[in-house]
C-alpha positions as CSV (number, residue, x, y, z in Angstrom):
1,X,0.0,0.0,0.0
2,X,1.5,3.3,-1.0
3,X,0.9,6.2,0.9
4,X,-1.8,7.7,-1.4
5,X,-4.2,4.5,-0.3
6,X,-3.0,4.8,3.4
7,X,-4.3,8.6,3.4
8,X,-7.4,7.8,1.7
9,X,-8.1,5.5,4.1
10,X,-7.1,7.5,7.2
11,X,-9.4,10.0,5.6
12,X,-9.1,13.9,6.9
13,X,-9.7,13.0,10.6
14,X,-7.4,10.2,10.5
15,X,-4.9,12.4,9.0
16,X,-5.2,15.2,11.3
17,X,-4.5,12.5,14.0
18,X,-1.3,11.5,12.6
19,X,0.1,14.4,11.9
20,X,-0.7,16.0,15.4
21,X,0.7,12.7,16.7
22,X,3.8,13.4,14.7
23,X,3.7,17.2,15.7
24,X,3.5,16.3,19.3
25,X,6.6,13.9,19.2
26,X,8.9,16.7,17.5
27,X,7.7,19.4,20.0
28,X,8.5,17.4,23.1
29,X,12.1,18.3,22.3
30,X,11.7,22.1,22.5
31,X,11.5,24.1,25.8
32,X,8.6,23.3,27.9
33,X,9.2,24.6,31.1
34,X,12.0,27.0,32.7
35,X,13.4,30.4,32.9
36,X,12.4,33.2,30.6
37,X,12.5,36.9,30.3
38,X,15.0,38.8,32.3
39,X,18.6,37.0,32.5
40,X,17.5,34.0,31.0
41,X,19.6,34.9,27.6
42,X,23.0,35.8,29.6
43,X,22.9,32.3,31.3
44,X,22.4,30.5,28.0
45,X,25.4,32.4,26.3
46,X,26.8,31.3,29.3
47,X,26.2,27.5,29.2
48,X,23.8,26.9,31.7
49,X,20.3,25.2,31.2
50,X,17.7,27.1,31.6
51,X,14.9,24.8,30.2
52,X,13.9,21.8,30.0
53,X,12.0,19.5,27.1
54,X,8.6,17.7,28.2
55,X,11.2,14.4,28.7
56,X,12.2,16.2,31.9
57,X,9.5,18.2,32.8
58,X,7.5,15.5,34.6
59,X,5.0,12.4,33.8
60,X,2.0,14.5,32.6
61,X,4.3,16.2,30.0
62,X,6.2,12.9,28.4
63,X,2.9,10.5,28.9
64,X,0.9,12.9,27.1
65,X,3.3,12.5,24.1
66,X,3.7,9.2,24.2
67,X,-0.3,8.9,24.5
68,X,-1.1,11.3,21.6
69,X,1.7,8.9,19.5
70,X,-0.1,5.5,20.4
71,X,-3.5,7.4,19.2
72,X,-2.1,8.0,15.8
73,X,-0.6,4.4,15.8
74,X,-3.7,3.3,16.1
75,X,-5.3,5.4,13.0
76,X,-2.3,4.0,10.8
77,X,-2.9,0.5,11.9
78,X,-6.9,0.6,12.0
79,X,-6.5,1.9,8.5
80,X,-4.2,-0.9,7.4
81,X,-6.3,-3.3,9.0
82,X,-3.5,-4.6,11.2
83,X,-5.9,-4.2,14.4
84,X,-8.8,-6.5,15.6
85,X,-11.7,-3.9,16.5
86,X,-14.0,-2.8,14.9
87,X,-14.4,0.9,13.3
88,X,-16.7,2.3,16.1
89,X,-13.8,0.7,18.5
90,X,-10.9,2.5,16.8
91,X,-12.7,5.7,16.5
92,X,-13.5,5.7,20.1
93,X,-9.8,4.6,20.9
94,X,-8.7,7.9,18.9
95,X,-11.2,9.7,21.1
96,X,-10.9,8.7,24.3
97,X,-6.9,9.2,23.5
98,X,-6.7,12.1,22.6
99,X,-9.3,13.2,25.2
100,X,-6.9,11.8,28.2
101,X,-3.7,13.4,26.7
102,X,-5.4,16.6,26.4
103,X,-6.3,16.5,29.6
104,X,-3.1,15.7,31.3
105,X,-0.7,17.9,29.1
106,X,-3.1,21.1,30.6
107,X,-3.3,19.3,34.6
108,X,0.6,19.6,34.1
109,X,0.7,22.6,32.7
110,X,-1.5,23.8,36.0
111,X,0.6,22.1,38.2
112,X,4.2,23.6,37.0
113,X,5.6,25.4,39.7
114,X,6.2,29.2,39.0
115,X,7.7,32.0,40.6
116,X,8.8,35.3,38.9
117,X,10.8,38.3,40.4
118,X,13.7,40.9,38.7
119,X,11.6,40.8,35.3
120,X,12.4,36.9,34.9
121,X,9.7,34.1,35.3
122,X,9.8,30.5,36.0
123,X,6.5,28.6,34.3
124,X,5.6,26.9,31.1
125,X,7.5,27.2,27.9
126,X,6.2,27.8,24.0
127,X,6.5,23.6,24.3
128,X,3.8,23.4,26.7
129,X,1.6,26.3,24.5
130,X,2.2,24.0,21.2
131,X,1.4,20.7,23.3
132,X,-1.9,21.6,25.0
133,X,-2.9,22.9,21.4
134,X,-2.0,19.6,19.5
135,X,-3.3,17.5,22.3
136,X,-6.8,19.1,21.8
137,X,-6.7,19.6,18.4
138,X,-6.3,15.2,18.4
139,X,-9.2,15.0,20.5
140,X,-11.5,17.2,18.6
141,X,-10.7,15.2,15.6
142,X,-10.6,11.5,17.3
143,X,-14.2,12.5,18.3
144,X,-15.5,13.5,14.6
145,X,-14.1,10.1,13.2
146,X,-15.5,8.1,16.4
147,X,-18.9,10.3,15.2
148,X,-17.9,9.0,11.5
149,X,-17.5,5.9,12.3
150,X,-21.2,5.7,13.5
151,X,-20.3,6.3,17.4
152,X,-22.9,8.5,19.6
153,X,-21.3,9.9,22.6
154,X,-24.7,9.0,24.5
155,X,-24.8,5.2,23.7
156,X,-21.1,4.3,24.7
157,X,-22.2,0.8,25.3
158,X,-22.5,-0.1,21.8
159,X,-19.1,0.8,21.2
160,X,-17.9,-2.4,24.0
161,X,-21.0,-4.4,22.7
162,X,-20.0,-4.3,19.3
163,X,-16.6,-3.3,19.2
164,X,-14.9,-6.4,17.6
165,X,-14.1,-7.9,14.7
166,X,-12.0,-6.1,11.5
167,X,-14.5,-5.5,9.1
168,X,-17.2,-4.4,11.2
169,X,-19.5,-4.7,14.4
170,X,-20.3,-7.8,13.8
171,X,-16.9,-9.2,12.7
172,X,-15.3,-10.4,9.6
173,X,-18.6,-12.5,8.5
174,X,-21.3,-10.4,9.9
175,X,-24.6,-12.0,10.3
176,X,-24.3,-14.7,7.9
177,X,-22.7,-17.2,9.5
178,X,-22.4,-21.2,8.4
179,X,-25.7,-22.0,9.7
180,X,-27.4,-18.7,8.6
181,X,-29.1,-17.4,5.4
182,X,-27.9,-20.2,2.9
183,X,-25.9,-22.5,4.8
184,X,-25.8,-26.1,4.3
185,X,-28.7,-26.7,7.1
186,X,-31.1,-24.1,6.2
187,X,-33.2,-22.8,3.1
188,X,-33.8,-26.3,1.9
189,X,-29.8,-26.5,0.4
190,X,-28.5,-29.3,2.6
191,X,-28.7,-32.8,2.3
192,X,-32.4,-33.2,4.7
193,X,-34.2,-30.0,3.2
194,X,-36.7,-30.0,0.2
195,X,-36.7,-33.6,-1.0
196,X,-33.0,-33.6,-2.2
197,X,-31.9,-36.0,0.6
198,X,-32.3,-39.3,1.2
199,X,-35.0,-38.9,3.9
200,X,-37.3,-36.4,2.7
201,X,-39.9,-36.5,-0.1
202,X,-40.0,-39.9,-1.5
């Protein structure tokens, strides 16, 4: 599959979630949290850190990129057809990820501790700014494909009830079974139906 078919079949929600998966990984290497404004130039001329990336600015900043990168994992490898669930499943697994990154990347962001004094501060970085954006901007569109996918918000349930199988709710046959709609014991085709056995009709 070339990358043409994979984007047609990620579809514009799909791809939004990639990319802001993608996004995500690249901005957890900039400045998240540390010193800025006043001084905070002179002491990186000088050598000395000032800032750190979201790998060292606590759990909710790294497991939120490691989250939104698993949700976009999932979109590539729902698309390909490389997971067992069900549509509704995967678009609710795109959801509900983004959903809890978004919401840990700003509970860290609240938590930071700040301080500020001599026209310098001590808080969040751009990296942070970028990373609650992206993490949001995941979980707006996980939720439109779960909607896409035929999901309702209100009736969760269905989504566990039917969320197996990789061609649909119902699984990779759907209703018709062996012994349903044509199979060799019903609708007079097997050997005891309709007079073409042995046993039945003379």
């Amino acid at each position: 599959m070339d990358f043409n078919q994979l984007q047609a079949r990620l579809g514009r929600n799909g791809m939004v979630i990639v990319v802001g998966g993608l996004l995500m990984f690249v901005d957890s290497f900039f400045s998240w949290y540390g010193l800025s404004g006043g001084g905070s130039s002179e002491l990186k001329a000088m050598g000395i850190q000032t800032s750190v990336s979201a790998w060292s600015a606590g759990f909710g900043a790294w497991f939120s990129v490691l989250l939104l990168l698993a949700v976009a994992a999932v979109a590539v490898l729902g698309a390909l057809g490389r997971l067992p669930f069900a549509p509704l499943m995967l678009g609710f697994v795109e959801f509900a990820g983004g959903a809890l990154a978004a919401v840990i990347v700003l509970l860290r962001w609240m938590t930071y501790q700040t301080a500020s004094g001599g026209g310098a501060s001590v808080g969040a970085l751009w990296g942070t700014y970028v990373g609650v954006v992206l993490a949001i901007v995941v979980a707006v569109f996980g939720y439109l494909d779960f909607v896409a996918k035929g999901g309702d918000i209100k009736n969760l349930g269905a989504v566990f009830q039917n969320g197996t199988g990789p061609q649909g709710p119902q699984g990779p046959q759907g209703p018709q079974g062996p012994y349903d709609q044509g199979g060799p014991y019903n609708q007079g085709q097997g050997p005891y139906n309709q007079g073409q056995g042995p046993y039945n009709q003379g």
